[in-house]
N, CA and C atoms of all chains as a GROMACS GRO file, in nm:
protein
  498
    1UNK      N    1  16.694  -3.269 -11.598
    1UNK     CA    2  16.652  -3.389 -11.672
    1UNK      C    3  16.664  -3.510 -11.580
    2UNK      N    4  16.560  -3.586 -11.532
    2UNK     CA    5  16.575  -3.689 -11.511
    2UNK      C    6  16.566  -3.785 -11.564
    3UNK      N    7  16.552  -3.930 -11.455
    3UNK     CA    8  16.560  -4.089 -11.546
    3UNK      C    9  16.410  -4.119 -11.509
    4UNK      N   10  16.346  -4.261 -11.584
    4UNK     CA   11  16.201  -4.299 -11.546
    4UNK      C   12  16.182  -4.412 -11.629
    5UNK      N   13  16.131  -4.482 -11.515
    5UNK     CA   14  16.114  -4.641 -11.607
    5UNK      C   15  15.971  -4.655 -11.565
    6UNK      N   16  15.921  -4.685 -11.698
    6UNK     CA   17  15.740  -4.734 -11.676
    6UNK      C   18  15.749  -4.822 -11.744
    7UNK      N   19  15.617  -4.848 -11.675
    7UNK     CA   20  15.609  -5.049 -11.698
    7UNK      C   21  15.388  -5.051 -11.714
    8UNK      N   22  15.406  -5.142 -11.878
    8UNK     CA   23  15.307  -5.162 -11.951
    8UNK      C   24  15.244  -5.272 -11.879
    9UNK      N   25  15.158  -5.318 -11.889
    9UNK     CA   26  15.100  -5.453 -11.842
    9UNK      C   27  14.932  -5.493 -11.929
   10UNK      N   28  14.984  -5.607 -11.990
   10UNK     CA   29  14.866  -5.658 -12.064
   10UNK      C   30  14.854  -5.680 -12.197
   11UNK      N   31  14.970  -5.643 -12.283
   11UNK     CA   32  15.028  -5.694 -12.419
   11UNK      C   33  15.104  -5.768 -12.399
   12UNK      N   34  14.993  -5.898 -12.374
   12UNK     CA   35  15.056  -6.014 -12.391
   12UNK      C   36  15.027  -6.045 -12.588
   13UNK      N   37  15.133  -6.113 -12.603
   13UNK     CA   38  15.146  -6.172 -12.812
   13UNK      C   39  15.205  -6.069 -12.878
   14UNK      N   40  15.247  -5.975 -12.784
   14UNK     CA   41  15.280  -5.817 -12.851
   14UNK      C   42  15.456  -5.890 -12.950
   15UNK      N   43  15.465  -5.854 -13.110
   15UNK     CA   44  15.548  -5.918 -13.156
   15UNK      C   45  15.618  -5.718 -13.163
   16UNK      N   46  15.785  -5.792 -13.186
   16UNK     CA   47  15.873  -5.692 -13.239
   16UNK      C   48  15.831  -5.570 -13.306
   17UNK      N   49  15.750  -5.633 -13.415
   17UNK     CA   50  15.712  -5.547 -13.488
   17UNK      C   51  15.643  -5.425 -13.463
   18UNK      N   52  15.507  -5.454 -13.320
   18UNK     CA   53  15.412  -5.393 -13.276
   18UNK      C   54  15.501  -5.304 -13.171
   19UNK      N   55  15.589  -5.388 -13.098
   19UNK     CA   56  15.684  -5.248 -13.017
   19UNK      C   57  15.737  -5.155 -13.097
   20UNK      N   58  15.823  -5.185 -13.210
   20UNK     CA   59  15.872  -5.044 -13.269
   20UNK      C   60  15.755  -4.977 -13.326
   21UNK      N   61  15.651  -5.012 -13.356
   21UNK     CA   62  15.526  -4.933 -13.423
   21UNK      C   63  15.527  -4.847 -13.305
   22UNK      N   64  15.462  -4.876 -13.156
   22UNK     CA   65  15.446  -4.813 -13.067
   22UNK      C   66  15.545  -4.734 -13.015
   23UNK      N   67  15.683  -4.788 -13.036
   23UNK     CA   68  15.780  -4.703 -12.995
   23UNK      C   69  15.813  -4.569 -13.075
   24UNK      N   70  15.742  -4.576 -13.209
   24UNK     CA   71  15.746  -4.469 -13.298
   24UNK      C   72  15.639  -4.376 -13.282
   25UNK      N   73  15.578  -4.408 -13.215
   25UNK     CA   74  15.460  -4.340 -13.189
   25UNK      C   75  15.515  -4.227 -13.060
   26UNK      N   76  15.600  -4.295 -12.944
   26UNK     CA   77  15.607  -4.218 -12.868
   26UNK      C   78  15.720  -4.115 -12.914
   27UNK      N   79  15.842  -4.181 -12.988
   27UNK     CA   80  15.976  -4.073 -13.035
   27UNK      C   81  15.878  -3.981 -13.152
   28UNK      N   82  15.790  -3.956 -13.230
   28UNK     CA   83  15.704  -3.892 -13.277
   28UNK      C   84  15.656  -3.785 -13.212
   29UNK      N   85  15.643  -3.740 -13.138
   29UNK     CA   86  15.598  -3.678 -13.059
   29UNK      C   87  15.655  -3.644 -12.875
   30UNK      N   88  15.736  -3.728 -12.873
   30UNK     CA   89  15.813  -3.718 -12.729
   30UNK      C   90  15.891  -3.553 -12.713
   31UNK      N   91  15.864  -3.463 -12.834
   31UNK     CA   92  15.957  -3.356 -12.828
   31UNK      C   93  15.862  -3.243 -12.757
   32UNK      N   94  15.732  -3.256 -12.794
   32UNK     CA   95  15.709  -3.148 -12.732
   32UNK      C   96  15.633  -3.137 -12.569
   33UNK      N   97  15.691  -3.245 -12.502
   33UNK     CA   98  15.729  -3.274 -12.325
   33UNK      C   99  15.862  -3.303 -12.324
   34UNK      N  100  15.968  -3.244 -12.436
   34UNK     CA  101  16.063  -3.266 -12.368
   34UNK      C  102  16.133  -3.380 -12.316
   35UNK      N  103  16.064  -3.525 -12.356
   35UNK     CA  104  16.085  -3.653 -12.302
   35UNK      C  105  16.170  -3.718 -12.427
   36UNK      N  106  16.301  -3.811 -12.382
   36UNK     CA  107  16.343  -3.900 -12.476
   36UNK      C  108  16.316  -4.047 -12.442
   37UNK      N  109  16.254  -4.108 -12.510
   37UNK     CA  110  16.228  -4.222 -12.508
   37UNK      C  111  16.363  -4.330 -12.522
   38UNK      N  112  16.454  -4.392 -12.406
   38UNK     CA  113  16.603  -4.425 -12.466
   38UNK      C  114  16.563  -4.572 -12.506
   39UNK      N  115  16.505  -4.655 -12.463
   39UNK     CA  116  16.491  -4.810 -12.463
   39UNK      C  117  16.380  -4.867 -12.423
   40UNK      N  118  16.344  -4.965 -12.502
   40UNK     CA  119  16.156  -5.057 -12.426
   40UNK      C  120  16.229  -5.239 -12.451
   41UNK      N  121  16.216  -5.248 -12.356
   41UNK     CA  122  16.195  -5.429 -12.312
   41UNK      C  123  16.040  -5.477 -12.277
   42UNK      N  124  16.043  -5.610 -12.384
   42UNK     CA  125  15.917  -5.664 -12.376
   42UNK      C  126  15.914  -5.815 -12.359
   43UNK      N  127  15.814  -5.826 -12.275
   43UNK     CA  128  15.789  -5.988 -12.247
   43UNK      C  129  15.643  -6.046 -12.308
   44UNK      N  130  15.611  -6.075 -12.441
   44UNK     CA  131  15.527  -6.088 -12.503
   44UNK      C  132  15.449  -6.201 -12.392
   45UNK      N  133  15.475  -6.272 -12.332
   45UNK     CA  134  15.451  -6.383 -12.301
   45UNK      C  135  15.346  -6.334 -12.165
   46UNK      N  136  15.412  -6.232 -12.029
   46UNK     CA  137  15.313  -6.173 -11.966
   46UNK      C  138  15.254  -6.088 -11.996
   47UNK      N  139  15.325  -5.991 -12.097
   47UNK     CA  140  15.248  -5.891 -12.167
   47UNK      C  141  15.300  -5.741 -12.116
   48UNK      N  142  15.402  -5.808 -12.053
   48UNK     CA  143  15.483  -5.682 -11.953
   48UNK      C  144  15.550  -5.597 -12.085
   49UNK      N  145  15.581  -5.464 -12.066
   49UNK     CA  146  15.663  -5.348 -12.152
   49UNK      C  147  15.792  -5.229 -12.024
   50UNK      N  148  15.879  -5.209 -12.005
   50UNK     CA  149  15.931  -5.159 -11.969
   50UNK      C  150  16.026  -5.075 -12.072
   51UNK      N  151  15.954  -4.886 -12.008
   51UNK     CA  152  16.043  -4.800 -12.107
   51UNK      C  153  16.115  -4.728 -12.008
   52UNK      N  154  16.209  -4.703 -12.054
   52UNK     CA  155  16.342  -4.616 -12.010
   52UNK      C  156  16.354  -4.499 -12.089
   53UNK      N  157  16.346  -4.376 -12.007
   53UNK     CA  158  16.324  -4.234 -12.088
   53UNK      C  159  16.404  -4.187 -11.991
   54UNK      N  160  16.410  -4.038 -12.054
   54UNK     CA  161  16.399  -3.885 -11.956
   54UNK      C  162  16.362  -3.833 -12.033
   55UNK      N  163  16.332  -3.715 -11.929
   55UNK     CA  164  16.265  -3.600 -11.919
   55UNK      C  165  16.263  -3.507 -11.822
   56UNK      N  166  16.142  -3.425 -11.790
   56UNK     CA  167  16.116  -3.339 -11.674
   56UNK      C  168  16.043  -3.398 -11.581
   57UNK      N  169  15.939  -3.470 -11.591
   57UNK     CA  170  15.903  -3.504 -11.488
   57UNK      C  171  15.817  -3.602 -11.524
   58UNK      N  172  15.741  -3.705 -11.421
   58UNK     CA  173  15.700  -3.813 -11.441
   58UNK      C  174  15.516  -3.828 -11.518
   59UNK      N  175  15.501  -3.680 -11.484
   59UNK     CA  176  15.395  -3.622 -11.582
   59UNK      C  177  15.357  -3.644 -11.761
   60UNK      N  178  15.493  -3.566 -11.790
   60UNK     CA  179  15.537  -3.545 -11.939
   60UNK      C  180  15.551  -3.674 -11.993
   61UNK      N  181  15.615  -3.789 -11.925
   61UNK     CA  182  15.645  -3.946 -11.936
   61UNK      C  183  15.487  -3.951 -11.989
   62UNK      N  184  15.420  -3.949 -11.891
   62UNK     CA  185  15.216  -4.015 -11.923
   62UNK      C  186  15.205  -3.920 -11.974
   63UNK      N  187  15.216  -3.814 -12.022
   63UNK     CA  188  15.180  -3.773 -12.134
   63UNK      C  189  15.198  -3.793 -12.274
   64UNK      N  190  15.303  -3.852 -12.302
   64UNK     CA  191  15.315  -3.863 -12.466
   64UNK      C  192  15.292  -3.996 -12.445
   65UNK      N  193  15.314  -4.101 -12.351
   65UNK     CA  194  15.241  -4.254 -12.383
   65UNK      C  195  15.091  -4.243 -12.378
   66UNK      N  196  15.057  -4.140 -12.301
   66UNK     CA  197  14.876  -4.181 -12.347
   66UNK      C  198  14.852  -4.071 -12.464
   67UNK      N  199  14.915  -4.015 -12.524
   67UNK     CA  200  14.856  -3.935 -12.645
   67UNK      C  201  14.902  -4.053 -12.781
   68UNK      N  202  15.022  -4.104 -12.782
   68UNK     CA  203  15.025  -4.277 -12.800
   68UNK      C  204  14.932  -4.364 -12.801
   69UNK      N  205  14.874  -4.350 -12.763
   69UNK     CA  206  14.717  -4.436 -12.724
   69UNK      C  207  14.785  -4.549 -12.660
   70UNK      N  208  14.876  -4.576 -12.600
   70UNK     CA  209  14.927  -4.667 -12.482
   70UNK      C  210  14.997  -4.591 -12.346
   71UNK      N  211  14.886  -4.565 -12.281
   71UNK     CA  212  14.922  -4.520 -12.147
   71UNK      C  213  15.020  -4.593 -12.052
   72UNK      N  214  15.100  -4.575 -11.983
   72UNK     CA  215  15.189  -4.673 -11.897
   72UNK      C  216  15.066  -4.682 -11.745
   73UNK      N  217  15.068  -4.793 -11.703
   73UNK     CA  218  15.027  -4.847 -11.599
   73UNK      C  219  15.098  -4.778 -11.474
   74UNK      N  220  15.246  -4.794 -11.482
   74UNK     CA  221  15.349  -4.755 -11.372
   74UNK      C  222  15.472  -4.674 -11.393
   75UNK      N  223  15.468  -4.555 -11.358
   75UNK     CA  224  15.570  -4.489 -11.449
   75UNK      C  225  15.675  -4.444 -11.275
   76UNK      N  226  15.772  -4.462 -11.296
   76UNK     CA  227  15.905  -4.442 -11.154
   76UNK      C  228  15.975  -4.345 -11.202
   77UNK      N  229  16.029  -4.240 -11.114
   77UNK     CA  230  16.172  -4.230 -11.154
   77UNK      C  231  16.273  -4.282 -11.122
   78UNK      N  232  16.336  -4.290 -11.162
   78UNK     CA  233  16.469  -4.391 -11.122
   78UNK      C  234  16.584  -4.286 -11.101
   79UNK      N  235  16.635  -4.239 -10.988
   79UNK     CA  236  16.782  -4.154 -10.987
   79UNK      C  237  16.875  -4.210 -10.974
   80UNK      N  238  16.866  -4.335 -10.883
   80UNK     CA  239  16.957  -4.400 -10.898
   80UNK      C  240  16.999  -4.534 -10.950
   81UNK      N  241  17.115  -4.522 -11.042
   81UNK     CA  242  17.124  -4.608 -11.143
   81UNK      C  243  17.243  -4.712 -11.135
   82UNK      N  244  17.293  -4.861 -11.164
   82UNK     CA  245  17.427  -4.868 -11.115
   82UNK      C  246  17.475  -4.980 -11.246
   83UNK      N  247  17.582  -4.974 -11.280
   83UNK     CA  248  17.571  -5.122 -11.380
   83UNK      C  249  17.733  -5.152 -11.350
   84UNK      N  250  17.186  -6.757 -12.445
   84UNK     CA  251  17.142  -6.636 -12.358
   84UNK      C  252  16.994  -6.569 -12.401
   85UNK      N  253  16.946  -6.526 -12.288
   85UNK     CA  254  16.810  -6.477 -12.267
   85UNK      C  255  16.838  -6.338 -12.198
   86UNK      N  256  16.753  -6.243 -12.216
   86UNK     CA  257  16.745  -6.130 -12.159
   86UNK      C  258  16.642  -6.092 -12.034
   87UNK      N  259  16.672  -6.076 -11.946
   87UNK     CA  260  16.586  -6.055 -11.819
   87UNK      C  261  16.568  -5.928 -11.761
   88UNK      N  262  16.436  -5.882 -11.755
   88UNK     CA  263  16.446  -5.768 -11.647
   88UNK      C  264  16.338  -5.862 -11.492
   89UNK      N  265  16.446  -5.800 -11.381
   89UNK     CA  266  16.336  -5.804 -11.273
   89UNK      C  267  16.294  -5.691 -11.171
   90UNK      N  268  16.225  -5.718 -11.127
   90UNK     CA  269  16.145  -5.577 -11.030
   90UNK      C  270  16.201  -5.640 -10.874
   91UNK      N  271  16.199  -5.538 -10.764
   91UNK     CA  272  16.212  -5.553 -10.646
   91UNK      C  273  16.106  -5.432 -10.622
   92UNK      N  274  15.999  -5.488 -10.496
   92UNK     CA  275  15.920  -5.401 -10.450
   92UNK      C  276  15.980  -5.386 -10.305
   93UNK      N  277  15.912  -5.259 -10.233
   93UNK     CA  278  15.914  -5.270 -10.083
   93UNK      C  279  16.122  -5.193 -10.046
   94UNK      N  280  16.179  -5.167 -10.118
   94UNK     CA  281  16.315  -5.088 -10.093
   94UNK      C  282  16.280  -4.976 -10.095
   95UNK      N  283  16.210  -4.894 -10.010
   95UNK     CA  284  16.182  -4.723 -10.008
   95UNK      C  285  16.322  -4.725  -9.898
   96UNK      N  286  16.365  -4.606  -9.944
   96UNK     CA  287  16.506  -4.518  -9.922
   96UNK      C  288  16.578  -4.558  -9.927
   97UNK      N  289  16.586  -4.662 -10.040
   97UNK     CA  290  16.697  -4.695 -10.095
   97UNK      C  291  16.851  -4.583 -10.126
   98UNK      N  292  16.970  -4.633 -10.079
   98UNK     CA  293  17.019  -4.525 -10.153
   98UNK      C  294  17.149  -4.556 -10.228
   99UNK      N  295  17.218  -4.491 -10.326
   99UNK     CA  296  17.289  -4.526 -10.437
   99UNK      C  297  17.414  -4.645 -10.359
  100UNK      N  298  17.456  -4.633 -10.264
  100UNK     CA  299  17.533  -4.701 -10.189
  100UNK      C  300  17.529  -4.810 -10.145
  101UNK      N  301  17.412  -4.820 -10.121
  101UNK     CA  302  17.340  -4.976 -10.104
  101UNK      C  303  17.297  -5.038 -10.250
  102UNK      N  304  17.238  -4.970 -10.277
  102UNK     CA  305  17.223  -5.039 -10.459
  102UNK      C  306  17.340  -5.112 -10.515
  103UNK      N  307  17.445  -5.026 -10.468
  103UNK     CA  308  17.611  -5.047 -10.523
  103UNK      C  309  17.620  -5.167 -10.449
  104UNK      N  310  17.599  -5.166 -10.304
  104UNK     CA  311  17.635  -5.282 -10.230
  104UNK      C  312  17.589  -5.411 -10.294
  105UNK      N  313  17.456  -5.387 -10.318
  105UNK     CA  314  17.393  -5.519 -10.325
  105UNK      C  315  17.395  -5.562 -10.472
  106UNK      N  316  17.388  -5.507 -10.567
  106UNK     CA  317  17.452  -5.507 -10.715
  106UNK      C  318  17.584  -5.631 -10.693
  107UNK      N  319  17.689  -5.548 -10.622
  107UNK     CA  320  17.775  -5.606 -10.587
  107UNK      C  321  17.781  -5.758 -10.558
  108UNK      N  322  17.705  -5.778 -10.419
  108UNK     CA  323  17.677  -5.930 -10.404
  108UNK      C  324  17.609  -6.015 -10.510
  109UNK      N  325  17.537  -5.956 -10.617
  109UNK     CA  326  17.468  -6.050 -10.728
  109UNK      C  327  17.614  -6.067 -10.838
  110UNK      N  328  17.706  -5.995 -10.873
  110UNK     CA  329  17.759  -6.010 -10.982
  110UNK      C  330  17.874  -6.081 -10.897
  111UNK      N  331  17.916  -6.070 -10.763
  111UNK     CA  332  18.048  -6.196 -10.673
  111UNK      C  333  18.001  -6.327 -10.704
  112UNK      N  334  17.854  -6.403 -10.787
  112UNK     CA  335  17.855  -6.498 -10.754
  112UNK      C  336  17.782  -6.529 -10.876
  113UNK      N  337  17.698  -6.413 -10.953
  113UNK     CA  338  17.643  -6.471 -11.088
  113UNK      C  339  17.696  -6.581 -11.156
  114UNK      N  340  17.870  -6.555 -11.208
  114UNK     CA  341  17.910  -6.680 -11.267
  114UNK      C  342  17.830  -6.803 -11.258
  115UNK      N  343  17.830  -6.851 -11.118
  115UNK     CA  344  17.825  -6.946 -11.082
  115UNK      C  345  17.671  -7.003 -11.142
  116UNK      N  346  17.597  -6.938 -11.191
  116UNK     CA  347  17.439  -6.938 -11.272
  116UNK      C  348  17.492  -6.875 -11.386
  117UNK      N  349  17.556  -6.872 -11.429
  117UNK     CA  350  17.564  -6.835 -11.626
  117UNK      C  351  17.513  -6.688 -11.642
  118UNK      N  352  17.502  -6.587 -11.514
  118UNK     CA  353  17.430  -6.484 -11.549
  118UNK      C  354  17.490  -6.369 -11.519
  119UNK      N  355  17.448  -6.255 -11.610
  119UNK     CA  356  17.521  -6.133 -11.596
  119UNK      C  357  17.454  -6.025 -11.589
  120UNK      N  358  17.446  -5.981 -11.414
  120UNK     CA  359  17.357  -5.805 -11.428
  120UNK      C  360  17.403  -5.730 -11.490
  121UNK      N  361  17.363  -5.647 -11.599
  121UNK     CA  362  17.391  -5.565 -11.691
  121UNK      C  363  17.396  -5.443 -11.624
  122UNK      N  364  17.233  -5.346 -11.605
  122UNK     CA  365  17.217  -5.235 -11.489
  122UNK      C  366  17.116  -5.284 -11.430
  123UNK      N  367  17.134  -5.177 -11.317
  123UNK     CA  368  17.000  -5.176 -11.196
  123UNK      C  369  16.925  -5.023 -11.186
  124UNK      N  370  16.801  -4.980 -11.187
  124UNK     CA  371  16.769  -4.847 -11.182
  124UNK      C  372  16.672  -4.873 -11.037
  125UNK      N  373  16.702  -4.722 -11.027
  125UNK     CA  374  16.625  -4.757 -10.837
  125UNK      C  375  16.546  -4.678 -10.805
  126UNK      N  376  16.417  -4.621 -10.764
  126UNK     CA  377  16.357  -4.509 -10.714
  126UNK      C  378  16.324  -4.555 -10.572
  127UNK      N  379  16.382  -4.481 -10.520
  127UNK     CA  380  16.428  -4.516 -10.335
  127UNK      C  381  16.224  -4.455 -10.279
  128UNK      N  382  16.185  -4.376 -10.384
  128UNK     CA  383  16.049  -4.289 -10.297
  128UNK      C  384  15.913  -4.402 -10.292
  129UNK      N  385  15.906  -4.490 -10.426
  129UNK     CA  386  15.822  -4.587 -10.405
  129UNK      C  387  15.920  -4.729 -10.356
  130UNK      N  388  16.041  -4.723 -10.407
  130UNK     CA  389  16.102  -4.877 -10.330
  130UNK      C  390  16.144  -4.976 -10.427
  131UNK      N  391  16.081  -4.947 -10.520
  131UNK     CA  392  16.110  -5.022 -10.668
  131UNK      C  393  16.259  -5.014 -10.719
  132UNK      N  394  16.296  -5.184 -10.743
  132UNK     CA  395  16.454  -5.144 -10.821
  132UNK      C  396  16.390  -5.234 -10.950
  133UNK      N  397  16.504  -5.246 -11.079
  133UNK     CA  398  16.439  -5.250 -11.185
  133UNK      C  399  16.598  -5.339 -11.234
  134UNK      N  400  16.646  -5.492 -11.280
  134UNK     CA  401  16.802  -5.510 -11.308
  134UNK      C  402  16.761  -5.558 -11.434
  135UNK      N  403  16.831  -5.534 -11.527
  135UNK     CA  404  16.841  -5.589 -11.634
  135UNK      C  405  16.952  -5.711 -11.616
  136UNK      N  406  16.942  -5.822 -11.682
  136UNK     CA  407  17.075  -5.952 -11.690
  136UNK      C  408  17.034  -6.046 -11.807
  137UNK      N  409  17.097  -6.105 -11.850
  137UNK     CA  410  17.136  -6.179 -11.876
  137UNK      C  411  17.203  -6.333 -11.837
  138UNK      N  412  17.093  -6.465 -11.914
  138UNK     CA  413  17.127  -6.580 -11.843
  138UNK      C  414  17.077  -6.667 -11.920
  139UNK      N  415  17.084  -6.810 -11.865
  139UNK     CA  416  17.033  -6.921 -11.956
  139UNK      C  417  16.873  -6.888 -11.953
  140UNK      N  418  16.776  -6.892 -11.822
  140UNK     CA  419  16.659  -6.919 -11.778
  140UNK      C  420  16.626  -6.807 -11.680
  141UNK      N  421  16.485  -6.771 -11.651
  141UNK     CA  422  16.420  -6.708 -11.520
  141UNK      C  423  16.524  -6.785 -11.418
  142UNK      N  424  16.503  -6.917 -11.396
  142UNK     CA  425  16.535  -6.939 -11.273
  142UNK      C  426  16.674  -6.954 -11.218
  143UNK      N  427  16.754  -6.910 -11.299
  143UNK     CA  428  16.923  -6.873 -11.312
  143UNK      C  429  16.933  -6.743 -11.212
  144UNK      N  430  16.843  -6.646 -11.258
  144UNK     CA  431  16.826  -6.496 -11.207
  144UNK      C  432  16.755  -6.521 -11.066
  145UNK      N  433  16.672  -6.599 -11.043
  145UNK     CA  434  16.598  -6.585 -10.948
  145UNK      C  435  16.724  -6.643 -10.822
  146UNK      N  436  16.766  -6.735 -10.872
  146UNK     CA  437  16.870  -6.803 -10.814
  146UNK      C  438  16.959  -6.719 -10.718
  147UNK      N  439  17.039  -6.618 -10.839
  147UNK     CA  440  17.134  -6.541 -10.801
  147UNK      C  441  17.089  -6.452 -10.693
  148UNK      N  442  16.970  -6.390 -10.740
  148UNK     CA  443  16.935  -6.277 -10.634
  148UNK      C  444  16.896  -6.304 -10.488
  149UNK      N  445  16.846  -6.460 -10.529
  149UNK     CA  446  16.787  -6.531 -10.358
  149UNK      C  447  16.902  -6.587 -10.297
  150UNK      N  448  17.052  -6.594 -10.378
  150UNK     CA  449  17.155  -6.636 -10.301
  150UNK      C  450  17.242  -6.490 -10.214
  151UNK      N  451  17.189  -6.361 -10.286
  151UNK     CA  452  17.282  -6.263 -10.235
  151UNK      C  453  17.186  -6.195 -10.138
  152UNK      N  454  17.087  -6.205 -10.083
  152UNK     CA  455  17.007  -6.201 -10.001
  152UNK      C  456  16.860  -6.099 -10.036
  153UNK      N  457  16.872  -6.072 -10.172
  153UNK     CA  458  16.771  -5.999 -10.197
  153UNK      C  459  16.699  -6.070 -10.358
  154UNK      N  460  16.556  -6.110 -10.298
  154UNK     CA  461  16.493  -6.235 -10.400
  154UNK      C  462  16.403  -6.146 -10.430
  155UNK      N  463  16.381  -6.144 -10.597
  155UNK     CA  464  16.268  -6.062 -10.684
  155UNK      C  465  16.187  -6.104 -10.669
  156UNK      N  466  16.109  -5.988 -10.683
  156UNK     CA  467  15.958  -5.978 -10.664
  156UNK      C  468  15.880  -6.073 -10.791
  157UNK      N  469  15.917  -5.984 -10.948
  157UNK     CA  470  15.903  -6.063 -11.043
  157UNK      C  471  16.032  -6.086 -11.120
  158UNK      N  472  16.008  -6.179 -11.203
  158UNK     CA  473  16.112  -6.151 -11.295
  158UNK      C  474  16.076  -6.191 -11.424
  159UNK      N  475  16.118  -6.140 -11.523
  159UNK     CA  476  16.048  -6.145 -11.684
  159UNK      C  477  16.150  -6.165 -11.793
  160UNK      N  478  16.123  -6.264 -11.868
  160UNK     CA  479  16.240  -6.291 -11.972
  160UNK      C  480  16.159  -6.185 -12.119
  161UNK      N  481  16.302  -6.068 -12.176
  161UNK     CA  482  16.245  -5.945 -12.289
  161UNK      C  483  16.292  -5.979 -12.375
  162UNK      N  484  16.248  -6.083 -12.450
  162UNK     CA  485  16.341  -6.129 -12.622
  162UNK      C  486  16.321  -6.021 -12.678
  163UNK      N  487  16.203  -5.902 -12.661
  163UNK     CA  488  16.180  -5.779 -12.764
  163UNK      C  489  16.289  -5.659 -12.688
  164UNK      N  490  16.351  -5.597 -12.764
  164UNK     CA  491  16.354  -5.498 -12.758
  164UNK      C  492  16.373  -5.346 -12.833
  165UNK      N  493  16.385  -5.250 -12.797
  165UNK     CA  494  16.362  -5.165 -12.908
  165UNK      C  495  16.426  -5.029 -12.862
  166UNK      N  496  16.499  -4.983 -12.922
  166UNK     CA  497  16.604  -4.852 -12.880
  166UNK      C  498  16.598  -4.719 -13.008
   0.00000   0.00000   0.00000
């Protein structure tokens, strides 16, 4: 299982409301790639989205966001993590 | 307080040690800007790091990171978020 942060670009006005809609869209369906969707940060203002998942691979990630009908622009893995 | 994520481009082979390092130098001096790195996620293969913080403003964050010698690429204030 790895980590993976993808990053949306172009919902800009995107309100609260419209992220958890979309975020339900991906935990809906995130089971059968195996992907957990853990957290999404949004900047309504550039229109930026950053999600934080795992999974298997950076594949399975673009797969349940574009069956979502919101594909990620930039999807990373991230292994290393530090806080 | 405001919630911030920023991006760093151009760190390919990055590795967990240096992340640690330089993490390090942003939170020896955040105080001093009202701001607090929360985490950092890193994928050393494209170069991309990813910090979440906390602060008054963008330019609190931008501050910190251009004082510890590593200045973001972007940086984005996420009033949304969703878990």
């Amino acid at each position: 299982m790895a980590l993976f942060m993808d990053v949306h670009s172009g919902m800009k006005g995107l309100t609260a409301e419209q992220l958890r809609a979309e975020h339900a869209k991906d935990t809906a369906i995130e089971g059968k790639e195996g992907v957990r969707f853990i957290k999404a940060w949004a900047d309504p203002k550039s229109g930026k989205v950053f999600c934080l998942a795992e999974g298997p691979d950076i594949e399975a990630v673009r797969r349940v966001h574009a069956a979502a009908g919101h594909p990620a622009d930039e999807v990373y893995e991230v292994p290393i993590t530090v806080e």
